[in-house]
PyMOL Python script that loads the backbone (N, CA, C, O; Angstrom):
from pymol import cmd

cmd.read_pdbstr("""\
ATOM      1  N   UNK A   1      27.152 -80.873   6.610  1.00  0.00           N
ATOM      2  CA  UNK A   1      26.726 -79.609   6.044  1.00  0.00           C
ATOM      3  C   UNK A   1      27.345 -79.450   4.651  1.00  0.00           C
ATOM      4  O   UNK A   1      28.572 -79.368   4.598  1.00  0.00           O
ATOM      5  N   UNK A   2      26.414 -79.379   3.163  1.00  0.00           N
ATOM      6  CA  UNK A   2      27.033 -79.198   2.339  1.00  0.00           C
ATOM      7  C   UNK A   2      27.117 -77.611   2.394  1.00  0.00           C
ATOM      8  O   UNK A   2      26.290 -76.904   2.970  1.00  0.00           O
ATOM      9  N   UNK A   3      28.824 -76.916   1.351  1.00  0.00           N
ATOM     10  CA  UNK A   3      28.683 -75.658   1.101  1.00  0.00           C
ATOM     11  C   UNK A   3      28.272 -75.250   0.066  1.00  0.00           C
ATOM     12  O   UNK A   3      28.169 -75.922  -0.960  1.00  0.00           O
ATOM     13  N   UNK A   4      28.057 -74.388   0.165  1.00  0.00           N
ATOM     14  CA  UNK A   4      27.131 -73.968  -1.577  1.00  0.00           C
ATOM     15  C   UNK A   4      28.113 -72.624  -2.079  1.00  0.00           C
ATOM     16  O   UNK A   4      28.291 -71.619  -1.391  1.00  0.00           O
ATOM     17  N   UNK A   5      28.597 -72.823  -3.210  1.00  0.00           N
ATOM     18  CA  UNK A   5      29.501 -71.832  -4.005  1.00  0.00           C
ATOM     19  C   UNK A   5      28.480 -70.350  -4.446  1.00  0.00           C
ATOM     20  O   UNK A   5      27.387 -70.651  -4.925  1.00  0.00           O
ATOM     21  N   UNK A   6      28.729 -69.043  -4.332  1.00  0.00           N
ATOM     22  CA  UNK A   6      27.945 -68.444  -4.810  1.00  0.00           C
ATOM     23  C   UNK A   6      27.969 -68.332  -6.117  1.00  0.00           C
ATOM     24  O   UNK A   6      28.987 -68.381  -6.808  1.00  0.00           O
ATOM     25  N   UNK A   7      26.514 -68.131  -6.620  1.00  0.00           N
ATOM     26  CA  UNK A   7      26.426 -68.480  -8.055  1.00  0.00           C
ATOM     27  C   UNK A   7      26.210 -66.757  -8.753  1.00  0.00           C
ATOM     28  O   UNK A   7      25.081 -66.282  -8.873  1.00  0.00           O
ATOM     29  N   UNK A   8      27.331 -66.070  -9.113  1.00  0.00           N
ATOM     30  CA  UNK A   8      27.150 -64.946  -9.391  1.00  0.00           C
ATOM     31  C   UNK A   8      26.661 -64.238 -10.627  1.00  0.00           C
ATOM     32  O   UNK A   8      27.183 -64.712 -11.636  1.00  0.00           O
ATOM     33  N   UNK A   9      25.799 -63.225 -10.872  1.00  0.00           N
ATOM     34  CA  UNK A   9      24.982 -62.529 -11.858  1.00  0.00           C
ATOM     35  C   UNK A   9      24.873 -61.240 -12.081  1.00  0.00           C
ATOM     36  O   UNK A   9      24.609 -60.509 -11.126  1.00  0.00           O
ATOM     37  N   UNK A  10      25.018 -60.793 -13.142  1.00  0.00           N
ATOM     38  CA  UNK A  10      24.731 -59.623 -13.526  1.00  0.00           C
ATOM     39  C   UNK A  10      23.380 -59.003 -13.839  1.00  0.00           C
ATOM     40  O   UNK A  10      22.605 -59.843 -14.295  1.00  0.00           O
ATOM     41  N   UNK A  11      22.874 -57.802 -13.734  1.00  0.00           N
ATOM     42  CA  UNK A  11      21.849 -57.530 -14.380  1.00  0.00           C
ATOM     43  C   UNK A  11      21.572 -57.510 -15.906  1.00  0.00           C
ATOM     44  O   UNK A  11      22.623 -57.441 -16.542  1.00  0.00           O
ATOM     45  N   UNK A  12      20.458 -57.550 -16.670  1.00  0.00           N
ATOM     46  CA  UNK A  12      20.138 -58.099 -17.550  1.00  0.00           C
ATOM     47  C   UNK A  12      20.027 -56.968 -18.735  1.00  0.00           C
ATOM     48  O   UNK A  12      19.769 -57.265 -19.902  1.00  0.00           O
ATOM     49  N   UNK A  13      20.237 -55.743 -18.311  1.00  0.00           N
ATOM     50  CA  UNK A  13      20.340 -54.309 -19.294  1.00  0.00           C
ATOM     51  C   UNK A  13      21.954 -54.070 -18.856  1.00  0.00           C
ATOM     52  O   UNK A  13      22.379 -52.936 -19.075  1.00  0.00           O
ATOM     53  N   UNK A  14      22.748 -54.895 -18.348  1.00  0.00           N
ATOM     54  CA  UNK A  14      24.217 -54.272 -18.275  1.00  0.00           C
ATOM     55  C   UNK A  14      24.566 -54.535 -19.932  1.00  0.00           C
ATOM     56  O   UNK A  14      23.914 -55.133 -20.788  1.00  0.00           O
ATOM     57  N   UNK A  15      25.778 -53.881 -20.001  1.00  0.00           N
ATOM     58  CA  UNK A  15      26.377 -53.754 -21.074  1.00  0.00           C
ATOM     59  C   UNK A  15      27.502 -54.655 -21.064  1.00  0.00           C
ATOM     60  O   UNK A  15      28.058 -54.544 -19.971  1.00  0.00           O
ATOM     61  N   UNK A  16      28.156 -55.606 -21.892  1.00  0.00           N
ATOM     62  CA  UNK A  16      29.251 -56.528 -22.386  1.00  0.00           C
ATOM     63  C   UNK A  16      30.841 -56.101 -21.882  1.00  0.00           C
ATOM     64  O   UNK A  16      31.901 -56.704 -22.051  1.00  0.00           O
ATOM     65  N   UNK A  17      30.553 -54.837 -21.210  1.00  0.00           N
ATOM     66  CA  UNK A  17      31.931 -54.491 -20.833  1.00  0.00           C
ATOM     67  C   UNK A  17      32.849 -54.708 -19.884  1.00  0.00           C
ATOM     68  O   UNK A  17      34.049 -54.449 -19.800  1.00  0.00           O
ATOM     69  N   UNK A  18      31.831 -55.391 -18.969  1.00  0.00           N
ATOM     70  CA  UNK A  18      32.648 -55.592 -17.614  1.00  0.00           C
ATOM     71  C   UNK A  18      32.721 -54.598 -16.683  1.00  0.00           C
ATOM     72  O   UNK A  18      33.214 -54.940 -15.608  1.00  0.00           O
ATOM     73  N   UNK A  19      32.346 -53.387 -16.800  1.00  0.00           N
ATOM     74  CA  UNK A  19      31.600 -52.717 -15.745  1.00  0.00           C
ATOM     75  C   UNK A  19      30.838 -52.556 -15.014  1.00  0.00           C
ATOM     76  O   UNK A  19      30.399 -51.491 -14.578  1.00  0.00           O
ATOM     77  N   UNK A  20      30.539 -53.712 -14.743  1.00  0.00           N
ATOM     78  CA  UNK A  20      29.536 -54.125 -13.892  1.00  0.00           C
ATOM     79  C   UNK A  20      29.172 -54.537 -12.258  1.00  0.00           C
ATOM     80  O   UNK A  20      29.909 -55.403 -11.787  1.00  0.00           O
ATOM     81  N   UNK A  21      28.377 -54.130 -11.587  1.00  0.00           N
ATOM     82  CA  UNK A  21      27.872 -54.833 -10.480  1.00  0.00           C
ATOM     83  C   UNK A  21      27.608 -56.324 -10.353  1.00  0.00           C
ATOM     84  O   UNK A  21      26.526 -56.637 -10.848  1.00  0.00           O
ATOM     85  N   UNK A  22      28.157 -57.126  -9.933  1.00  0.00           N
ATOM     86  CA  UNK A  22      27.545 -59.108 -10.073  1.00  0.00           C
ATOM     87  C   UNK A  22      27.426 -59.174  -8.326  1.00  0.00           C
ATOM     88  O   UNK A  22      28.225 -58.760  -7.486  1.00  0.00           O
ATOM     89  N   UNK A  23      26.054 -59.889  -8.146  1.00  0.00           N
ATOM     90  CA  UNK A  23      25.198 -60.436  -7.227  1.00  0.00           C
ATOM     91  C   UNK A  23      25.050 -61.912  -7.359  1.00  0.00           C
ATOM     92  O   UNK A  23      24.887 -62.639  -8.340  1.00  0.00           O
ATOM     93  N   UNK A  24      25.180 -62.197  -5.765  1.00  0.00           N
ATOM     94  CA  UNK A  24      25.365 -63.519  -5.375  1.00  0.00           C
ATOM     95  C   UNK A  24      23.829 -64.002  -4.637  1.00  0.00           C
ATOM     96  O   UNK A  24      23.783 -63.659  -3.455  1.00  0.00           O
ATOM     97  N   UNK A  25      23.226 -64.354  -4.875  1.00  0.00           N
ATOM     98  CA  UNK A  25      21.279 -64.308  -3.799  1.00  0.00           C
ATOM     99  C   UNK A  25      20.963 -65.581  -3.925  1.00  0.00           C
ATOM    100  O   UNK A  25      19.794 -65.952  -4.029  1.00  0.00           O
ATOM    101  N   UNK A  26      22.563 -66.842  -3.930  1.00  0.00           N
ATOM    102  CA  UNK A  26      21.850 -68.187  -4.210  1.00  0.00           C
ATOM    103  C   UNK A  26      22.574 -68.857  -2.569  1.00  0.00           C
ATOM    104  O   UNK A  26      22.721 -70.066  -2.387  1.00  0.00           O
ATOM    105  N   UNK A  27      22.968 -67.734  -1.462  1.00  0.00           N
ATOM    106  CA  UNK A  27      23.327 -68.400  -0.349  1.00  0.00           C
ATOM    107  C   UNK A  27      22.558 -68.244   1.014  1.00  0.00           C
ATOM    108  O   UNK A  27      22.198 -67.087   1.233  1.00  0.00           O
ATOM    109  N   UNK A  28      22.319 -68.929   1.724  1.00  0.00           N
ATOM    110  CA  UNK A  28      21.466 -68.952   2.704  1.00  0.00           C
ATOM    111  C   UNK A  28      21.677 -67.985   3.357  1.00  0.00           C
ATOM    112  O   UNK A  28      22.837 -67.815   3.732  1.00  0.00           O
ATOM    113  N   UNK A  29      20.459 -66.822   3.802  1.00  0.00           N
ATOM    114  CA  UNK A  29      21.090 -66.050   4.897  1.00  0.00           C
ATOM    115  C   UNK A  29      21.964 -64.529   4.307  1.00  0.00           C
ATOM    116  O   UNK A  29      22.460 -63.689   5.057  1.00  0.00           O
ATOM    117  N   UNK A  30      21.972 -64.490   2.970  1.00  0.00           N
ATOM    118  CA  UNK A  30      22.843 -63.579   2.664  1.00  0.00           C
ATOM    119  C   UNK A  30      23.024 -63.054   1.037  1.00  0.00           C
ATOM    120  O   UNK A  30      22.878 -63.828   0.091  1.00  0.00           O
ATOM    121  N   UNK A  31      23.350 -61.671   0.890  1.00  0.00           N
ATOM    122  CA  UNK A  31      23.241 -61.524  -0.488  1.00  0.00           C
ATOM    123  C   UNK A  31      24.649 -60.883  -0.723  1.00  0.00           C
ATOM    124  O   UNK A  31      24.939 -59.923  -0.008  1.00  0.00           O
ATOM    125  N   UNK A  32      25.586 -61.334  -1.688  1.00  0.00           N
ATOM    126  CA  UNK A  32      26.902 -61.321  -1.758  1.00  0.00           C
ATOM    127  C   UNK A  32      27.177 -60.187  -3.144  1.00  0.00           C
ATOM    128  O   UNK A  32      26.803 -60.443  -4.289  1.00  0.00           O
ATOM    129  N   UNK A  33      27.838 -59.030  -2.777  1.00  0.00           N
ATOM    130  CA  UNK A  33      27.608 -58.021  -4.387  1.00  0.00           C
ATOM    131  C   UNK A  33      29.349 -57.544  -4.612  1.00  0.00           C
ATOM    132  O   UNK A  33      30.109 -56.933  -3.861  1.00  0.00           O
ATOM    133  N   UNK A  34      29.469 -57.900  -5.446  1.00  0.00           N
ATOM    134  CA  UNK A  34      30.731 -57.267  -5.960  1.00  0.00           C
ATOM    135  C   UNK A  34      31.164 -56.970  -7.505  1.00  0.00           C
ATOM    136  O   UNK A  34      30.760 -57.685  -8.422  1.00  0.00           O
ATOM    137  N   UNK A  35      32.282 -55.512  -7.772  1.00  0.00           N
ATOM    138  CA  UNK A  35      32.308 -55.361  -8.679  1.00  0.00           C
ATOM    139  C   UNK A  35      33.193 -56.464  -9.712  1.00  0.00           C
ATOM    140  O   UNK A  35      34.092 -57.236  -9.378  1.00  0.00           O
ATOM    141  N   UNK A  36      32.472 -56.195 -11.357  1.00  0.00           N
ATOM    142  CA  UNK A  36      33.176 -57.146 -12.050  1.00  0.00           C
ATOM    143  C   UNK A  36      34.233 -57.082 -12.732  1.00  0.00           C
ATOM    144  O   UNK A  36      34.668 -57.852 -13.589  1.00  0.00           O
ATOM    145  N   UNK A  37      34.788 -55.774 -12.165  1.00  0.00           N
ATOM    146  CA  UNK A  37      36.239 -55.380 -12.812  1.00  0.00           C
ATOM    147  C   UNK A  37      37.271 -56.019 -11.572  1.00  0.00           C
ATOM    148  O   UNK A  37      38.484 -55.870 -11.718  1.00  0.00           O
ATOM    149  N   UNK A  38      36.860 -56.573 -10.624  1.00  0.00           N
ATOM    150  CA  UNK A  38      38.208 -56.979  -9.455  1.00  0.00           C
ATOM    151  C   UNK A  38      37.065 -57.911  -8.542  1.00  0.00           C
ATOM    152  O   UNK A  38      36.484 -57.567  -7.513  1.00  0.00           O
ATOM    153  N   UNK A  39      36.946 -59.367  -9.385  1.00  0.00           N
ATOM    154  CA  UNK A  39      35.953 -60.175  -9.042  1.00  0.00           C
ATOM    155  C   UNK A  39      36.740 -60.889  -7.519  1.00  0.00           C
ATOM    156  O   UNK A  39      36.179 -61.490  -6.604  1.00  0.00           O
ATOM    157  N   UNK A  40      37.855 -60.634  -7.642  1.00  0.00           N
ATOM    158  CA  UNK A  40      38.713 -61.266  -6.374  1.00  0.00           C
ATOM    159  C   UNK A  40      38.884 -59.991  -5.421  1.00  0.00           C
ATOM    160  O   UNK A  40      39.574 -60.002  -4.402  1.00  0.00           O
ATOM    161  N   UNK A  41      38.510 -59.423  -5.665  1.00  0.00           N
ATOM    162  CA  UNK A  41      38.493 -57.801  -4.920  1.00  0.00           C
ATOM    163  C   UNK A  41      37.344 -58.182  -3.654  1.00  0.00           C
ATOM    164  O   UNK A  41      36.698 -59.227  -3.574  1.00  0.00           O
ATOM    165  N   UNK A  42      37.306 -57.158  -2.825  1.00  0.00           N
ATOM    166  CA  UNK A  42      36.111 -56.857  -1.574  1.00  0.00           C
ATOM    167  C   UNK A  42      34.822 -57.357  -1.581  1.00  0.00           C
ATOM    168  O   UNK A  42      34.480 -56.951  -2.691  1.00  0.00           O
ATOM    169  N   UNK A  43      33.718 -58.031  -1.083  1.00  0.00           N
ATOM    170  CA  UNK A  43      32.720 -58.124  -1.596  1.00  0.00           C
ATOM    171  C   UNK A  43      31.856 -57.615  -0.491  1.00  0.00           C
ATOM    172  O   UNK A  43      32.571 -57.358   0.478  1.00  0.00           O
ATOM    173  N   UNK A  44      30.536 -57.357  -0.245  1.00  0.00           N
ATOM    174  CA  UNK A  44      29.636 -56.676   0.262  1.00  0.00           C
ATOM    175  C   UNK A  44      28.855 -57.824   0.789  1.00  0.00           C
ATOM    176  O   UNK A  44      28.779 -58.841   0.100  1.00  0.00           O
ATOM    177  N   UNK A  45      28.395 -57.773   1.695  1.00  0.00           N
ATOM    178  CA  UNK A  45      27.371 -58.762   2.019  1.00  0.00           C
ATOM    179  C   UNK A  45      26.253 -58.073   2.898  1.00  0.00           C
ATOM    180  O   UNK A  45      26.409 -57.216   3.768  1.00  0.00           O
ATOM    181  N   UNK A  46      25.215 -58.595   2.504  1.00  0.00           N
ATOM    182  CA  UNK A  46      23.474 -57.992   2.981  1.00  0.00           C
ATOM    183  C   UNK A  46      22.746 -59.041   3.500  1.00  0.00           C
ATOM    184  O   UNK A  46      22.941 -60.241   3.307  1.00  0.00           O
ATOM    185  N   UNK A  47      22.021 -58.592   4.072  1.00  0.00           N
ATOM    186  CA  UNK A  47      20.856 -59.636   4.417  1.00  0.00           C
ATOM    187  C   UNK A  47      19.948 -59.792   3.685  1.00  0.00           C
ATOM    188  O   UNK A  47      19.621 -58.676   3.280  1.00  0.00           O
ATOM    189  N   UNK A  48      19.168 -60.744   3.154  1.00  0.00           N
ATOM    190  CA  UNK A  48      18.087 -60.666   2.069  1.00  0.00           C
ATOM    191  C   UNK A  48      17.128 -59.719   2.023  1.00  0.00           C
ATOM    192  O   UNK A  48      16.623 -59.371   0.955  1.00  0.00           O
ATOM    193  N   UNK A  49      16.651 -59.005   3.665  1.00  0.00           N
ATOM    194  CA  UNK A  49      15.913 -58.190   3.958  1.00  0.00           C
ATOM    195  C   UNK A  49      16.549 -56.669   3.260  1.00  0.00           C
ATOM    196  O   UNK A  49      16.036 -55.768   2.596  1.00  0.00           O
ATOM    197  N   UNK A  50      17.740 -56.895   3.727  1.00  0.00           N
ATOM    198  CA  UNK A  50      18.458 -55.375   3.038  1.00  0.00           C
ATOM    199  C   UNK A  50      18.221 -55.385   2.134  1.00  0.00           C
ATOM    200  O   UNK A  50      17.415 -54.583   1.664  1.00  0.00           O
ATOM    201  N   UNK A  51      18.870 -56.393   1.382  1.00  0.00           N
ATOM    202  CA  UNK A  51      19.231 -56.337  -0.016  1.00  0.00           C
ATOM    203  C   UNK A  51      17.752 -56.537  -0.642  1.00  0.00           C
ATOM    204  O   UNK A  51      18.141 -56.992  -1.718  1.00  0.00           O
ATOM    205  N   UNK A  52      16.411 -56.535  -0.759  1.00  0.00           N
ATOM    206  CA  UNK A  52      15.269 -56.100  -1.158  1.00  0.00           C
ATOM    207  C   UNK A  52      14.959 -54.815  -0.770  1.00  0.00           C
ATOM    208  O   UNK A  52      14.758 -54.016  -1.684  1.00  0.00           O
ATOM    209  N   UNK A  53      14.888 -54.499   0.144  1.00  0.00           N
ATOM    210  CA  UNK A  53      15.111 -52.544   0.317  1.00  0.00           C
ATOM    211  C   UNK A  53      15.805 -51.867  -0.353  1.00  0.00           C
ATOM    212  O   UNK A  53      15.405 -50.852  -0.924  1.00  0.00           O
ATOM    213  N   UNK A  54      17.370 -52.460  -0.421  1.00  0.00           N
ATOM    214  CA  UNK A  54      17.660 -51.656  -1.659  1.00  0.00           C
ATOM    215  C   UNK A  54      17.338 -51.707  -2.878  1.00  0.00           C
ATOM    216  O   UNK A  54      17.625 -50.700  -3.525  1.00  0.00           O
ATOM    217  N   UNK A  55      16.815 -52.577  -3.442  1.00  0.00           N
ATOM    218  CA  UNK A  55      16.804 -52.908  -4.575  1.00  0.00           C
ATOM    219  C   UNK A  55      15.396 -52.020  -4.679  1.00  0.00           C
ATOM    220  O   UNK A  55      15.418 -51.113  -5.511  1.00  0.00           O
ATOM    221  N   UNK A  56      14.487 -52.154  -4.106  1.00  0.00           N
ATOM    222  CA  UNK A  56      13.286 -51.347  -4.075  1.00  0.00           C
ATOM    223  C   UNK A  56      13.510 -49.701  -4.154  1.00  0.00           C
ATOM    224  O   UNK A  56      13.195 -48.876  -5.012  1.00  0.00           O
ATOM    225  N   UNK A  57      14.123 -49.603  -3.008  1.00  0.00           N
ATOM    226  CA  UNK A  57      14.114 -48.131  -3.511  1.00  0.00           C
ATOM    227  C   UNK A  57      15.020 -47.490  -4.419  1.00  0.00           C
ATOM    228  O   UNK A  57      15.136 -46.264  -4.408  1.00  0.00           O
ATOM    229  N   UNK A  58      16.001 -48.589  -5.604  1.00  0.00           N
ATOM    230  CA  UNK A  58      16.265 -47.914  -6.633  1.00  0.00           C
ATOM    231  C   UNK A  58      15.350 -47.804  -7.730  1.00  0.00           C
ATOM    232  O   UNK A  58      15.219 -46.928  -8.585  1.00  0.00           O
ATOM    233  N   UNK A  59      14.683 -48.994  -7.503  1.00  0.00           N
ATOM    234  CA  UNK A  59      13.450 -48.709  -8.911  1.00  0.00           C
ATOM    235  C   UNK A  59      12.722 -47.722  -8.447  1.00  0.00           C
ATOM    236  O   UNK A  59      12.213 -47.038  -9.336  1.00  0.00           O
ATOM    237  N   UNK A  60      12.393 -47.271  -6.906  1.00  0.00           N
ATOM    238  CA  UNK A  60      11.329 -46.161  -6.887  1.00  0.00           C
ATOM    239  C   UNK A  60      11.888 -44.559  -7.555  1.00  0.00           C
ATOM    240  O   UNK A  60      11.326 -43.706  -8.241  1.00  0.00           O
ATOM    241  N   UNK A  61      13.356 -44.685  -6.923  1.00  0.00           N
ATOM    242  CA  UNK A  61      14.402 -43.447  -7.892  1.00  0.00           C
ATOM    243  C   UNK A  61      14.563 -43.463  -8.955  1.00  0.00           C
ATOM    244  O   UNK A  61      14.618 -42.385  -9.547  1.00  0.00           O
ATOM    245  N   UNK A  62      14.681 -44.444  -9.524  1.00  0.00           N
ATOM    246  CA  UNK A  62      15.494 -44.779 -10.764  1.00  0.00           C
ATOM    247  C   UNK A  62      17.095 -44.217 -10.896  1.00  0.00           C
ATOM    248  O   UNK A  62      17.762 -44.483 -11.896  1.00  0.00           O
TER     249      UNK A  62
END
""", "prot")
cmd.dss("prot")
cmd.show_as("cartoon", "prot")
cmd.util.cbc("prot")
cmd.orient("prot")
């Protein structure tokens, strides 16, 4: 079994500051989110299913 490192990202209208949200969606089975001020800090984990629901209903809010 190879492991696969998560490959983490920011969104693409964040700002240069490091206040940011970074997302992990390159591991099987799972979507990995943590903040980028304490990258060794807590991280969140979703199911791909979640983590498209949420993501959906923030663009429907904005």
């Amino acid at each position: 079994m190879r492991l696969v490192a998560p490959l983490w990202r920011k969104a693409t209208r964040s700002a240069n500051e490091g206040n940011c949200v970074e997302v992990a969606d390159n591991l099987p089975g799972m979507v990995l989110v943590r903040d980028s001020k304490d990258r060794s800090g807590p991280t969140l984990t979703f199911t791909p299913a979640a983590w498209r629901t949420f993501v959906a209903g923030t663009r429907h809010t904005g």
